[in-house]
Structure formats: C-alpha cells, structure tokens
C-alpha positions in Angstrom: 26.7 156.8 95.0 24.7 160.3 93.9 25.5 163.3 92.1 26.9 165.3 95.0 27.4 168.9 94.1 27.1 167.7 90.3 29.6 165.5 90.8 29.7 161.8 91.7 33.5 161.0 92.5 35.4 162.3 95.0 39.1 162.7 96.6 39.4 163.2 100.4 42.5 165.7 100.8 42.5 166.9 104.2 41.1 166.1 107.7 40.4 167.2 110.7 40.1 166.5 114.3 37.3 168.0 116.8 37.3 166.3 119.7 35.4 162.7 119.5 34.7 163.4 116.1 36.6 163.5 112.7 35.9 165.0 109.6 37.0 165.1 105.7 37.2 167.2 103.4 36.4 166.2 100.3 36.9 167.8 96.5 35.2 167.0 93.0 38.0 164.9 91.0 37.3 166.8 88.0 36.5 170.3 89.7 38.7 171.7 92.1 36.0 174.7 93.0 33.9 172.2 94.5 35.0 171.0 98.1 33.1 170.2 101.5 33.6 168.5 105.1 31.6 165.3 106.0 31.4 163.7 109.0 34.4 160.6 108.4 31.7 158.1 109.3 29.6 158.7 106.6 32.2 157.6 104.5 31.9 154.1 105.5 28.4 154.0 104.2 28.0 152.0 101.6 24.7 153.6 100.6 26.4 156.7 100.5 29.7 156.4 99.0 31.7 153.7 97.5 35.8 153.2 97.4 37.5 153.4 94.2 36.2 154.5 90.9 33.4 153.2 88.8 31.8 154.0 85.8 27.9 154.6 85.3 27.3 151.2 84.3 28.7 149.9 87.5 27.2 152.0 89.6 23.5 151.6 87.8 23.8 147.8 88.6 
C-alpha cells in the first residue's frame, strides 16, 4: 500500500521454505533490479499490501 523500495506494485516470483516458516520473494513490476524476501504472512496484510493492481486514485481512497 506504500512506496516500497520506490515502488508500489509488486510480483512474487519465487519462494521458499525454512522450516515452519515461508517466505517470498518479491520484484518491482517495472524494475527488475529491485527484489527482496518477506515473510509470506505479511502478505495477507491488508495494511500492507493489497492483491491485484490499482492506480493512485484507488489506493488514495
């Protein structure tokens, strides 16, 4: 839901298992440079991060 990186949409393209826990890894749409791991969970929150894409206008609502 915030500029991440300088960036505010995302594509998960890999993951990874460590034990209990699972993890993304996440890349800019429009930058391929920019990449990190996140905890999976965090994607669920809303507050966080949102499914799909949306412009400005919706996310400002």
């Amino acid at each position: 839901m915030q500029e991440t990186f300088g960036w505010r949409h995302f594509v998960v393209v890999n993951r990874k298992n460590e034990g209990d826990l699972v993890f993304a890894e996440v890349k800019a749409a429009c930058d391929d440079s920019v990449r990190f791991w996140l905890n999976a969970k965090a994607l669920k929150r809303r507050s966080l991060w949102s499914p799909g894409w949306k412009t400005l206008g919706e996310i400002n609502k």
